[in-house]
C-alpha positions in Angstrom: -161.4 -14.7 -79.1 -161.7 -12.7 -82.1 -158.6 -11.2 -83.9 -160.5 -7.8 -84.3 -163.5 -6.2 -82.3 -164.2 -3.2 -84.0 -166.7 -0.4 -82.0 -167.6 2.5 -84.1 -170.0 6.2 -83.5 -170.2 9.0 -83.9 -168.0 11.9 -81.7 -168.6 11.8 -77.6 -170.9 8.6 -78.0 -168.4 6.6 -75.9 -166.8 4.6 -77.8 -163.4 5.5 -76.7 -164.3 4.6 -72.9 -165.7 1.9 -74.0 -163.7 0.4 -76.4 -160.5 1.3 -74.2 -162.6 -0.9 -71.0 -163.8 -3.8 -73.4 -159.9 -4.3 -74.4 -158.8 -3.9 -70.8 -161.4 -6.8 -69.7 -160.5 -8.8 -72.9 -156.8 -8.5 -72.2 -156.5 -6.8 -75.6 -154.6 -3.9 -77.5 -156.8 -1.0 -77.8 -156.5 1.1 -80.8 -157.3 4.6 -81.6 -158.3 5.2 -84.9 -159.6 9.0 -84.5 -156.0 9.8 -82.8 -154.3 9.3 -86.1 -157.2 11.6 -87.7 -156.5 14.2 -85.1 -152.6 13.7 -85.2 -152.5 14.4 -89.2 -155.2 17.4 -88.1 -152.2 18.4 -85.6 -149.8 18.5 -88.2 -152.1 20.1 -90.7 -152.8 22.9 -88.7 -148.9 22.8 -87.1 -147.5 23.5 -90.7 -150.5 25.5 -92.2 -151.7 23.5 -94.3 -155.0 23.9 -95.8 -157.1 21.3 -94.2 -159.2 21.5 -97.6 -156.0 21.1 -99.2 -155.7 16.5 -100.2 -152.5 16.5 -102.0 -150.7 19.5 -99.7 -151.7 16.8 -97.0 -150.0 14.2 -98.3 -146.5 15.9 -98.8 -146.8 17.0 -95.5 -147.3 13.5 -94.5 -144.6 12.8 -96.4 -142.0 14.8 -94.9 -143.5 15.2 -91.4 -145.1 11.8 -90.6 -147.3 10.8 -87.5 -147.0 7.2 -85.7 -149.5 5.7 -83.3 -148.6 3.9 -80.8 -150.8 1.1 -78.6 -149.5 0.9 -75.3 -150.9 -1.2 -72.6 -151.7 2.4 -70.4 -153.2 4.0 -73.3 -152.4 5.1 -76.8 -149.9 7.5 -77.9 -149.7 10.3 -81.0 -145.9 10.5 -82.1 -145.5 13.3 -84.7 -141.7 13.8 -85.9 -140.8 11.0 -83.1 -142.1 13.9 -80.5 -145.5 12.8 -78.4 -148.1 15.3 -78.7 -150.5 13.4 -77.6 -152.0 15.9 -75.2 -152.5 18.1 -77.8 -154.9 15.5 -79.6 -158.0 17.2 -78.0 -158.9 20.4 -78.3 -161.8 22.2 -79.4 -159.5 23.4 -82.3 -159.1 19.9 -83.8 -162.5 18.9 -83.4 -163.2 21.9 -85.9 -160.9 20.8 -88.3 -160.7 16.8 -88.5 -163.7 16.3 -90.1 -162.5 18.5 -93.4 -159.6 16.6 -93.2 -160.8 13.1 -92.7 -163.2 13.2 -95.7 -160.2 13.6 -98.2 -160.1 9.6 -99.9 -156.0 9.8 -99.6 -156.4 10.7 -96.0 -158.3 8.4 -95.0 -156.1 5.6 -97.2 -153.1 6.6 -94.8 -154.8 6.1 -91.8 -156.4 2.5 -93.2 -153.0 1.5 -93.5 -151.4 2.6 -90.7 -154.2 0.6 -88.8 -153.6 -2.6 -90.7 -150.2 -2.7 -90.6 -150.8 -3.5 -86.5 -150.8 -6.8 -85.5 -153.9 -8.1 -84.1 -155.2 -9.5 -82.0 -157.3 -5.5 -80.4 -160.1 -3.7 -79.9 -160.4 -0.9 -82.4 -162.4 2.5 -82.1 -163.4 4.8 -84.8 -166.1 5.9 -87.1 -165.4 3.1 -90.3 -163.7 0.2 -88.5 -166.6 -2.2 -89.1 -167.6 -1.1 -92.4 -164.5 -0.4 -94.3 -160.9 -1.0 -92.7 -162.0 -3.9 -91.3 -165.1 -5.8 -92.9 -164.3 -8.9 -91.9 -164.1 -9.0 -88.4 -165.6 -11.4 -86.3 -167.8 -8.8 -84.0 -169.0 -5.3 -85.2 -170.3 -2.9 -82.7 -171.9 1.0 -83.6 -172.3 2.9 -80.1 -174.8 6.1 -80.3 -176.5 8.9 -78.6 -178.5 11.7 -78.9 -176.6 15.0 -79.8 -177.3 16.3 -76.4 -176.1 13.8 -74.3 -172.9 13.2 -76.1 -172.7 17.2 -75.8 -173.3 17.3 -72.0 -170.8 14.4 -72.0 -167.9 16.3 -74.0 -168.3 19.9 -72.3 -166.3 18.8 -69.5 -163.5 17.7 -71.5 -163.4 20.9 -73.8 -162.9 24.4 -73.1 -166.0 25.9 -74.7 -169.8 26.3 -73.7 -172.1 23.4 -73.8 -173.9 25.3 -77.1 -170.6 25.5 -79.1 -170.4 22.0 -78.6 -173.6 21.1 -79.2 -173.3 23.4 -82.3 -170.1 21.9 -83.3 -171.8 17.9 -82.9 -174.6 18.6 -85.0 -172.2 20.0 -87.8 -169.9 16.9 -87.4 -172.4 14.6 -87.5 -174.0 16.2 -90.7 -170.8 16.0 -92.4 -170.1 12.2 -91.3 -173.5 10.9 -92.0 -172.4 11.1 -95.6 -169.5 9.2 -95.6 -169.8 6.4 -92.7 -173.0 4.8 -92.2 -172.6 1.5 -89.7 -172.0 -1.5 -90.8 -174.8 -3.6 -92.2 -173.7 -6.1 -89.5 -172.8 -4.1 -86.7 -174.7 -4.5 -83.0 -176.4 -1.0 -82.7 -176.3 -0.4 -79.0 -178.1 3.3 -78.0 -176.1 4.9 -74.7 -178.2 7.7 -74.7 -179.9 6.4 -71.3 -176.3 3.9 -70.5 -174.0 4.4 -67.8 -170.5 2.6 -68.7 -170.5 0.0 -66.7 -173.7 -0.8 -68.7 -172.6 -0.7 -72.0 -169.4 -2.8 -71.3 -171.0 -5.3 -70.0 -173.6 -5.5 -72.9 -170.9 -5.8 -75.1 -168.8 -8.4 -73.0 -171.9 -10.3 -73.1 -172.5 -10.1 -77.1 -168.8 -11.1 -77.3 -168.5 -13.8 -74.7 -171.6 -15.5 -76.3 -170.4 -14.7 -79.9 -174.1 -14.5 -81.3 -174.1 -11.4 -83.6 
């Protein structure tokens, strides 16, 4: 089994789901990479920070810092020693991480926090494959069209299926400049997937370890 299985997308592809059922199956950690994003977003907007605001970010960090934590039912967001993970998702912090996840420093914190765990897991995010963890042993980038990963997030959100749409399109525009896929990742569109599906493709590619 490989120490790390990284599966990467962009926002409402699946990759959570996925990832979070590929560990399960494997017998695996999973790990949340975007919850650290959205718990330093939390704290950002918490404190009133400016999200545009690197080293303001970083002394918050400082004196205010965030934890993850992989537990076998799910991860957790610890901010002060205080779980706020069910304030992770909200149509507020999807506004906001992406300004705040482009800063370099940012993103340094949240590479470390996720090496410092010890494998082996199955880690979600939007740079696993590429940059915190280049050499693991599988790579996986999960897609979508913007409009299915926008009729697949309404539910979860409390705004119209437009402003999320909207709000998708903007993200991705902003990502696609700093996180292409991994040369070597398995690019798997779920645009026409169920989950079973795409777990199962996946479990496959792993079980038969030929990238």
């Amino acid at each position: 089994m490989p120490d790390v299985i990284t599966i990467d997308g962009p926002s409402a592809s699946g990759k959570s789901s996925v990832a979070r059922r590929v560990a399960a199956e494997l017998g695996l950690p999973y790990v949340s990479s975007g919850l650290i994003y959205r718990g330093v977003t939390y704290q950002v907007g918490r404190y009133g920070v400016d999200p545009e605001d690197e080293a303001a970010i970083l002394h918050l960090l400082s004196h205010h810092p965030i934890q993850l934590v992989p537990l076998p039912e799910g991860n957790r967001m610890l901010a002060e020693g205080q779980d706020v993970t069910a304030h992770m998702h909200t149509l507020e912090i999807d506004q906001a991480v992406s300004a705040v996840a482009r800063h370099p420093e940012v993103r340094a914190y949240v590479y470390r926090s996720l090496r410092s765990l010890q494998p082996p897991f199955v880690v979600e995010g939007r740079d696993m494959g590429s940059t915190v963890f280049p050499d693991a042993a599988l790579k996986f980038y999960l897609t979508a069209t913007p409009e299915v990963r926008a009729r697949r997030r309404v539910g979860e959100r409390d705004a119209d299926y437009p402003t999320v749409l909207a709000d998708l399109i903007r993200r991705d525009a902003a990502d696609a400049k700093q996180i292409p896929p991994a040369p070597d990742a398995i690019i798997i569109d779920t645009s026409a997937m169920g989950l079973e599906e795409v777990v199962n493709t996946i479990l496959e590619r792993i079980r038969t370890r030929t990238p």
